[in-house]
ChimeraX commands (.cxc) that place a marker at each C-alpha (Angstrom):
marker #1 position 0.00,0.00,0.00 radius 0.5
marker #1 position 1.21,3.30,-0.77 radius 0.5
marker #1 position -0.24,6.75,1.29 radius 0.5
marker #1 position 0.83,9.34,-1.14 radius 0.5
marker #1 position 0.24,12.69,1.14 radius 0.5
marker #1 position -2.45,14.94,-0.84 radius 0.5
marker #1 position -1.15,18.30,-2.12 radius 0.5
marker #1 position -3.06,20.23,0.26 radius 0.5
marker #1 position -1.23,18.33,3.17 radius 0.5
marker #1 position 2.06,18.78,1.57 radius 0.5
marker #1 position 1.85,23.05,2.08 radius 0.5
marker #1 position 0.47,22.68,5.40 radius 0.5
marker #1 position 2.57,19.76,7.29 radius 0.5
marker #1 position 6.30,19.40,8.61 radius 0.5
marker #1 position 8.16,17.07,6.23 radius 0.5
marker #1 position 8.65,15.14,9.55 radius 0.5
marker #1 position 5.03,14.36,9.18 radius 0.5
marker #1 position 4.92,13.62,5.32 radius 0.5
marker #1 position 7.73,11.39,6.08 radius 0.5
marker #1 position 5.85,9.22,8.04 radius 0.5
marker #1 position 2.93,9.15,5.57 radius 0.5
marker #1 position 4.73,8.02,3.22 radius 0.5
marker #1 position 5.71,5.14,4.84 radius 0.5
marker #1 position 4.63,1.71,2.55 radius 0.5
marker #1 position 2.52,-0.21,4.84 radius 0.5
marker #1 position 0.23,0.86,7.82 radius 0.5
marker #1 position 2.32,0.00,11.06 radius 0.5
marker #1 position 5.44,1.68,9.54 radius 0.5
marker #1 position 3.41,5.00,9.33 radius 0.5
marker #1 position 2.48,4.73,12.81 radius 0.5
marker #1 position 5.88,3.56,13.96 radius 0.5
marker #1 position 7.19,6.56,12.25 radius 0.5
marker #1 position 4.32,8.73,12.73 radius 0.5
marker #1 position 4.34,9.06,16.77 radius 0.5
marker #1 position 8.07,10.37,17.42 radius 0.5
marker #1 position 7.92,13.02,14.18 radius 0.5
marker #1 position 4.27,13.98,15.77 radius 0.5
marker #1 position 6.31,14.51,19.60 radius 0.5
marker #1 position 8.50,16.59,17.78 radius 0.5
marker #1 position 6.70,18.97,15.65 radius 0.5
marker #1 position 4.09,19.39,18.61 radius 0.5
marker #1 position 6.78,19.14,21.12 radius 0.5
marker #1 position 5.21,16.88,23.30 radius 0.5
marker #1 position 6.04,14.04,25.67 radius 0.5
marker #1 position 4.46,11.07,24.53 radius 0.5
marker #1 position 2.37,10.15,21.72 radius 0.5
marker #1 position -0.24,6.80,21.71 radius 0.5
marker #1 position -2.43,5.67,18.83 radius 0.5
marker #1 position -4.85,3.49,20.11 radius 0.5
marker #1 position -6.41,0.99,17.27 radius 0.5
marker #1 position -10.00,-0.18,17.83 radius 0.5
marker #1 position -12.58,-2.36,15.93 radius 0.5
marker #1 position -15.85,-0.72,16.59 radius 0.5
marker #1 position -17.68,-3.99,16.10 radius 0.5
marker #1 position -15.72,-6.39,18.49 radius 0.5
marker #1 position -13.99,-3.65,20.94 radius 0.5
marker #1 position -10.77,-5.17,20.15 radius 0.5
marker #1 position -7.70,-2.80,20.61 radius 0.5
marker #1 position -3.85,-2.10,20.38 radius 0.5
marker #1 position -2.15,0.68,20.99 radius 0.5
marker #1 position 1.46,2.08,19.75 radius 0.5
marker #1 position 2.90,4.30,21.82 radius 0.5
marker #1 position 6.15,6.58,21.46 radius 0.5
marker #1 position 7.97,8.05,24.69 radius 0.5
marker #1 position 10.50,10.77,24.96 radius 0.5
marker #1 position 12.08,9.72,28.02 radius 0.5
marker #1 position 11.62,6.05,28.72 radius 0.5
marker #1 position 10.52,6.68,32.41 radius 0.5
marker #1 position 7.00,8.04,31.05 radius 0.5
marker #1 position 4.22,5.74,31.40 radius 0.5
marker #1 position 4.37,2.98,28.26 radius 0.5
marker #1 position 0.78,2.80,26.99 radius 0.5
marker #1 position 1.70,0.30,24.71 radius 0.5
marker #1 position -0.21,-3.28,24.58 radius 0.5
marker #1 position 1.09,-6.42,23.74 radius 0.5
marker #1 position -0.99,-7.64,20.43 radius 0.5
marker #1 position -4.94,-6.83,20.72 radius 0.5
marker #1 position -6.79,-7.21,23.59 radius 0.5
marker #1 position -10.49,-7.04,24.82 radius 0.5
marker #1 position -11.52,-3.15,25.23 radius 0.5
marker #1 position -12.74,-1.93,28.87 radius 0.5
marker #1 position -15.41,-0.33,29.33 radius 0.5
marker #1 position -13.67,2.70,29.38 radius 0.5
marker #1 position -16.74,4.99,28.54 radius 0.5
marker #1 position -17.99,4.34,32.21 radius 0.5
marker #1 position -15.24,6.17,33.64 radius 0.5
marker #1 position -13.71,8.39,31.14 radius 0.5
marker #1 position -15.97,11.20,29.93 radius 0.5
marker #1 position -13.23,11.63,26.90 radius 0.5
marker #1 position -13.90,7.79,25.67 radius 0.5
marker #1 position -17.51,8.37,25.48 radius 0.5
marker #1 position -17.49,11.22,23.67 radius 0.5
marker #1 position -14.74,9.30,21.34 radius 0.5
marker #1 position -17.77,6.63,21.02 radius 0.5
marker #1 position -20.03,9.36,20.21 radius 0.5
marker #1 position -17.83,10.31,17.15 radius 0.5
marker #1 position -17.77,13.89,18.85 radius 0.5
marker #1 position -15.05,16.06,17.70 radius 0.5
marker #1 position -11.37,15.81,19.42 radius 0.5
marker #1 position -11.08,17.12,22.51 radius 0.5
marker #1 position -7.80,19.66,23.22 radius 0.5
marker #1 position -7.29,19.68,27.45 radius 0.5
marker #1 position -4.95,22.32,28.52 radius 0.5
marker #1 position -4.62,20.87,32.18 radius 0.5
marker #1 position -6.29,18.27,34.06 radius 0.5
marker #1 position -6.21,19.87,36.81 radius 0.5
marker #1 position -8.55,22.93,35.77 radius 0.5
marker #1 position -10.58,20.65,32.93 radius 0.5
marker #1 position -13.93,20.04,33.74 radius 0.5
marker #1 position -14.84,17.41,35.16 radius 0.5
marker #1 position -18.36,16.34,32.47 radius 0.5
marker #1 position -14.87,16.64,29.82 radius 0.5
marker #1 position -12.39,14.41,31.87 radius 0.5
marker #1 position -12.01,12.14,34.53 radius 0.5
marker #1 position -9.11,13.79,36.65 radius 0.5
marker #1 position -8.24,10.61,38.68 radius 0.5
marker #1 position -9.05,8.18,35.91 radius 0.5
marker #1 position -6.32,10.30,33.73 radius 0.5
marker #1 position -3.66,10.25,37.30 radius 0.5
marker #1 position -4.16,6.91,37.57 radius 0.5
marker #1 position -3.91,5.06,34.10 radius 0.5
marker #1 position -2.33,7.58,31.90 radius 0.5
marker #1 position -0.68,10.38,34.01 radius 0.5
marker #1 position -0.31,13.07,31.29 radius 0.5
marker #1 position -0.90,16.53,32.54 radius 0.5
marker #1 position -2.04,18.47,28.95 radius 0.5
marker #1 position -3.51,15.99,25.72 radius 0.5
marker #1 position -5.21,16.12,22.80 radius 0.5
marker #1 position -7.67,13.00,22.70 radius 0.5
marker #1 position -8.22,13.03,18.89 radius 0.5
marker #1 position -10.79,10.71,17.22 radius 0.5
marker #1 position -10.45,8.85,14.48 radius 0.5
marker #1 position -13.71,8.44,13.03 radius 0.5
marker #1 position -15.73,7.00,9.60 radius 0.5
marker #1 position -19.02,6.41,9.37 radius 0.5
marker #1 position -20.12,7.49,12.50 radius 0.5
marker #1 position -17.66,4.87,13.72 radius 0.5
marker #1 position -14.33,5.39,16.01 radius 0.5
marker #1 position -11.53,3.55,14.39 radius 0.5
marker #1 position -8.93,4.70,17.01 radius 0.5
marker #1 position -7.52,7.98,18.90 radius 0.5
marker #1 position -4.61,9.49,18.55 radius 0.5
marker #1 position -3.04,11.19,21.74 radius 0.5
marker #1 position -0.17,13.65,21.84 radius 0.5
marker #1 position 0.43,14.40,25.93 radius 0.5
marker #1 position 2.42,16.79,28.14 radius 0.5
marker #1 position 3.51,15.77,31.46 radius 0.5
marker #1 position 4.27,18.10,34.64 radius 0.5
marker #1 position 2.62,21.13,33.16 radius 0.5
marker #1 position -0.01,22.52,31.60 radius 0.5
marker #1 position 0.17,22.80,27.73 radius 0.5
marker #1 position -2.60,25.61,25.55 radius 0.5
marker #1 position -2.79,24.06,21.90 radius 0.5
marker #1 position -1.98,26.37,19.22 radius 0.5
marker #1 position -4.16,27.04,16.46 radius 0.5
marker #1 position -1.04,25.13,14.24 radius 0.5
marker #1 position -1.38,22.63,16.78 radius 0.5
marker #1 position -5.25,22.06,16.51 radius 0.5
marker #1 position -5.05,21.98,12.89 radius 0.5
marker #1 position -2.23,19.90,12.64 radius 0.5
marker #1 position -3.88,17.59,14.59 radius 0.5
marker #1 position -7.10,18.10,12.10 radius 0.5
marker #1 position -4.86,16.85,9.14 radius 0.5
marker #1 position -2.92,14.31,11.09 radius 0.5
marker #1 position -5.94,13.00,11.91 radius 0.5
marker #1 position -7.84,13.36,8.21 radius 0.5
marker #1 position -4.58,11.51,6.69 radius 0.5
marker #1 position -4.83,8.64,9.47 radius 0.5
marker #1 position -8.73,7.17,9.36 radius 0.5
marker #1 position -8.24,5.73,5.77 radius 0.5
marker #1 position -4.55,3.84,6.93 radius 0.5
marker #1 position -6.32,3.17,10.19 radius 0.5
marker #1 position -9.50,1.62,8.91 radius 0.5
marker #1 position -7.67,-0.07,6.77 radius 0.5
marker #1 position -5.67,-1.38,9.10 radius 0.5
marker #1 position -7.58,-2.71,11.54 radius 0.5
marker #1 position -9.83,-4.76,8.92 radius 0.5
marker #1 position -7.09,-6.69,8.20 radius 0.5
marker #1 position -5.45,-7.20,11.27 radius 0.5
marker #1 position -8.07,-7.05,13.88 radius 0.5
marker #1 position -10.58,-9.94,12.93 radius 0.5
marker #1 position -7.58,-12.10,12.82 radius 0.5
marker #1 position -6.85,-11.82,15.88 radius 0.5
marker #1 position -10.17,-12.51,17.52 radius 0.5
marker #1 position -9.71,-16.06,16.52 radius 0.5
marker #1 position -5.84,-16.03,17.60 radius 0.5
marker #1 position -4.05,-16.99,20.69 radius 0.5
marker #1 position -2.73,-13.51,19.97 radius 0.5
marker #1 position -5.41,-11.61,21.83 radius 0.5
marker #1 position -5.34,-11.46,25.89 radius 0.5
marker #1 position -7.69,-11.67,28.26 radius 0.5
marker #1 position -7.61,-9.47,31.13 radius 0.5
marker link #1:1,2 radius 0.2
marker link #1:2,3 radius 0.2
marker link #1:3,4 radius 0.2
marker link #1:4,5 radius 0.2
marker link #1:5,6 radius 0.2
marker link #1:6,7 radius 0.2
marker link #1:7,8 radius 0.2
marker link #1:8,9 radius 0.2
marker link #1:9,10 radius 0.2
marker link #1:10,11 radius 0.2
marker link #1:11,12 radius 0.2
marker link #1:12,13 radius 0.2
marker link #1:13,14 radius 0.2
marker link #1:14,15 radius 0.2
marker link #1:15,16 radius 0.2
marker link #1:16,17 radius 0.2
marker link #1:17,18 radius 0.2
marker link #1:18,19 radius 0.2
marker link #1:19,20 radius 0.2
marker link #1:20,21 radius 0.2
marker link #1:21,22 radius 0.2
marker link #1:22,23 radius 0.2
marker link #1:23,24 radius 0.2
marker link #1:24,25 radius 0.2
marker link #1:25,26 radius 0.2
marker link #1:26,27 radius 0.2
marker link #1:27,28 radius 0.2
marker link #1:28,29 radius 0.2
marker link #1:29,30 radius 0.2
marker link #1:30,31 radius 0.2
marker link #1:31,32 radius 0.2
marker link #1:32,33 radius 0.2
marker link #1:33,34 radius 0.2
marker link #1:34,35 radius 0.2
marker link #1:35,36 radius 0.2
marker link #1:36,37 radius 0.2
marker link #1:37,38 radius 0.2
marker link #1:38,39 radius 0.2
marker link #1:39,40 radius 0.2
marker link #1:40,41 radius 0.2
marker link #1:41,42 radius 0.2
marker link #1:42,43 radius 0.2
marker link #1:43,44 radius 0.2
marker link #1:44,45 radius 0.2
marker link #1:45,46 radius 0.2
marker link #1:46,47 radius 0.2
marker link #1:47,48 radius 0.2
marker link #1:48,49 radius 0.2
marker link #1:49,50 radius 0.2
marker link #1:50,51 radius 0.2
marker link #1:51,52 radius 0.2
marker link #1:52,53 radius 0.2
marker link #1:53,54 radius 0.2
marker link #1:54,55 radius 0.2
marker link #1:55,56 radius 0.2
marker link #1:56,57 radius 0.2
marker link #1:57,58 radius 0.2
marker link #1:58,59 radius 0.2
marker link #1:59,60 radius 0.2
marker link #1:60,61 radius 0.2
marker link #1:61,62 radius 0.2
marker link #1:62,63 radius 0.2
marker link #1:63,64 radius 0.2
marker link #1:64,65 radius 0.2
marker link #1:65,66 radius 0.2
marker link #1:66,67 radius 0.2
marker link #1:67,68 radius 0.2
marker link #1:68,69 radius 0.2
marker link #1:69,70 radius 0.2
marker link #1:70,71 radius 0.2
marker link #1:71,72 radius 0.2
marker link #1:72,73 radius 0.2
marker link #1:73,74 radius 0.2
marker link #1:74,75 radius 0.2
marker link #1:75,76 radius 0.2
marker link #1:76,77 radius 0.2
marker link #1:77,78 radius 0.2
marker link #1:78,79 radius 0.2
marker link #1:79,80 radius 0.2
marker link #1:80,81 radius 0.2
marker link #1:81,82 radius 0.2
marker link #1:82,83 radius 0.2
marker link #1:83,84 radius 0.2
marker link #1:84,85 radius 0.2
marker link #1:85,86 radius 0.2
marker link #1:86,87 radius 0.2
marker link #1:87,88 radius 0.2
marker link #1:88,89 radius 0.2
marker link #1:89,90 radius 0.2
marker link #1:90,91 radius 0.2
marker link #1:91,92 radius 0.2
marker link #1:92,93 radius 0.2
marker link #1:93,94 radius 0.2
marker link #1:94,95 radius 0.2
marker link #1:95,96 radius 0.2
marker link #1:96,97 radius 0.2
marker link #1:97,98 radius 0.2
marker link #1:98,99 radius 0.2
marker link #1:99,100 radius 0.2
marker link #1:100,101 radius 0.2
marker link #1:101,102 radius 0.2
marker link #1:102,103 radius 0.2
marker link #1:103,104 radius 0.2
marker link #1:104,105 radius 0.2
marker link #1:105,106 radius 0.2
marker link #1:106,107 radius 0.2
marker link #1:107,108 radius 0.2
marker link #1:108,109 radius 0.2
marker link #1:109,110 radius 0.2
marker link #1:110,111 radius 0.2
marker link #1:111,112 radius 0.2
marker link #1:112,113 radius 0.2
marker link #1:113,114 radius 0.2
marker link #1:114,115 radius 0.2
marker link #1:115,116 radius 0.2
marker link #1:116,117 radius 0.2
marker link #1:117,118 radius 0.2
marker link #1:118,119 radius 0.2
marker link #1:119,120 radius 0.2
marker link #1:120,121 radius 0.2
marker link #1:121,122 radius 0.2
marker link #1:122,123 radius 0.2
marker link #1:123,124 radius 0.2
marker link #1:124,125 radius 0.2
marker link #1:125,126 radius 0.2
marker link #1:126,127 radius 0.2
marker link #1:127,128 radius 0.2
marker link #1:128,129 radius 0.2
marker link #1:129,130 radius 0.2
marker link #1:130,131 radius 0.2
marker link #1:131,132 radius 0.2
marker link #1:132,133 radius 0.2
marker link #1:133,134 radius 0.2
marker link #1:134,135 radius 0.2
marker link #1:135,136 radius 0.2
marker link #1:136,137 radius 0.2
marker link #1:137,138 radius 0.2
marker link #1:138,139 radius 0.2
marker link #1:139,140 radius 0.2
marker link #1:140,141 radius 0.2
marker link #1:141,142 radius 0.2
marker link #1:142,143 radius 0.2
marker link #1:143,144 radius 0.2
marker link #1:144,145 radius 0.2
marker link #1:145,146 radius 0.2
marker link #1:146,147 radius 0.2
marker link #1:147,148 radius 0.2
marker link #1:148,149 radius 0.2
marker link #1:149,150 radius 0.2
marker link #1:150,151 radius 0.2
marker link #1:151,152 radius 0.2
marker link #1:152,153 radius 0.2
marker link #1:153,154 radius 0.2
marker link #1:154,155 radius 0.2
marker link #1:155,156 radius 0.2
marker link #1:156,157 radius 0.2
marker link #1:157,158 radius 0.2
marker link #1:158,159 radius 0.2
marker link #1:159,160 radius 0.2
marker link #1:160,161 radius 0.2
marker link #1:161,162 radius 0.2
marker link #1:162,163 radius 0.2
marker link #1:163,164 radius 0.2
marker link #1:164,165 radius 0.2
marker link #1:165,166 radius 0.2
marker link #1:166,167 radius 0.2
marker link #1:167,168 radius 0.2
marker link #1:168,169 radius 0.2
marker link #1:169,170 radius 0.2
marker link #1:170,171 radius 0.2
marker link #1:171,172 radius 0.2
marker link #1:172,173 radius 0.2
marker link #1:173,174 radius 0.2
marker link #1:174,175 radius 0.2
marker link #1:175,176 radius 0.2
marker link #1:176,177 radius 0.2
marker link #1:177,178 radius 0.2
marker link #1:178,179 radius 0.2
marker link #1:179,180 radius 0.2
marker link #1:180,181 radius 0.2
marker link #1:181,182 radius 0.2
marker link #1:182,183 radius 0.2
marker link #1:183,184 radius 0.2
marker link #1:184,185 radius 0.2
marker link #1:185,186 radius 0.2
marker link #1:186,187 radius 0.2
marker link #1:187,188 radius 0.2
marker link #1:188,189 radius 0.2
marker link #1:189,190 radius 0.2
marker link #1:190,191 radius 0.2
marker link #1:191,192 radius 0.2
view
C-alpha cells in the first residue's frame, strides 16, 4: 500500500510528518508517525490506540521521549474496557464527537475528563484526545500528551492535529480490517 500525502497536506505539514505518511505499509506510518508527531508538537508522549468498533478489540502504539513516562503500549490486541464508564473523553470518542484539546487536568472540567481516571492510568498533565472516526464509527484515537505542566494548543497545533488525523482514518481503517478480525480467533489476543 502506498499513502501518497495529498497536495493540500504537503503546504500545510512538517516534512517530519509527510515522512511518516509516506511510509509503505500501515504499522510503519504509525511507527514513524508518533516520534515526528512529539517533535513537531513538542510533546512528551504520543499513543495511537487501534479499535474495531464492532468487536472492541484494541492495540495501541505508543512513542515516549524519556523512557521513564508511562508505556501505553499493549502487547498484540486485547479485549476493550469499558472505558466509557469512567472516562468522559472515551464516550465522547464513542459518540464520534469532535477531538477534545485539554490544557490541564487539573482545571478541565470534570463532564470533559475524569481527573483521577487520567492520574491513575495515563498520568499526562495536557492531551489532545483526537478521534479517528468514519461512518459514524471510532476507528482509534490518537493522543499527543504533556507531562508536569499545563500545555494551551496552538491554532497550528489544533489543525495539525485536524490533518494528522484526516490523513490517518483511511490507513487506520484499513488497518484494523485486516489485522483485527484475525486476531479474535488467535491466541494472539489477551484476556484481562
Amino acid at each position: 500500500m502506498s499513502n501518497d500525502p495529498q497536495t493540500n497536506d504537503a503546504q500545510t505539514l512538517p516534512n517530519a510528518i509527510l515522512r511518516a505518511f509516506a511510509e509503505p505499509e500501515p504499522e510503519a506510518v504509525f511507527v514513524a508517525l508518533l516520534p515526528a508527531l512529539c517533535e513537531v508538537l513538542n510533546v512528551d508522549r504520543c499513543f495511537l490506540l487501534l479499535r474495531n468498533p464492532d468487536t472492541r478489540i484494541h492495540r495501541v502504539i505508543c512513542w515516549r521521549r524519556d523512557p521513564n513516562l508511562p508505556d501505553t503500549s499493549t502487547d498484540g490486541w486485547q479485549p476493550e474496557d469499558e472505558w466509557e464508564k469512567d472516562d468522559p473523553m472515551f464516550a465522547a470518542a464513542l459518540a464520534t464527537q469532535p477531538s477534545i484539546f485539554i490544557e490541564d487536568i487539573e482545571t478541565a472540567s470534570p463532564d470533559r475528563l475524569n481527573r483521577d481516571f487520567e492520574r491513575q492510568y495515563l498520568g499526562h498533565r495536557a492531551l489532545v484526545h483526537a478521534h479517528v472516526c468514519q461512518n459514524q464509527q471510532l476507528w482509534g484515537i490518537l493522543q499527543p500528551a504533556v507531562f508536569g505542566h499545563p500545555r494551551m494548543w496552538s491554532k497550528a497545533d489544533r489543525e495539525t492535529i485536524d490533518r494528522v488525523v484526516e490523513m490517518l482514518i483511511p490507513i487506520v481503517v484499513e488497518s484494523v480490517k485486516a489485522a483485527a478480525p484475525q486476531a479474535i480467533n488467535s491466541s494472539d489476543v489477551k484476556k484481562f
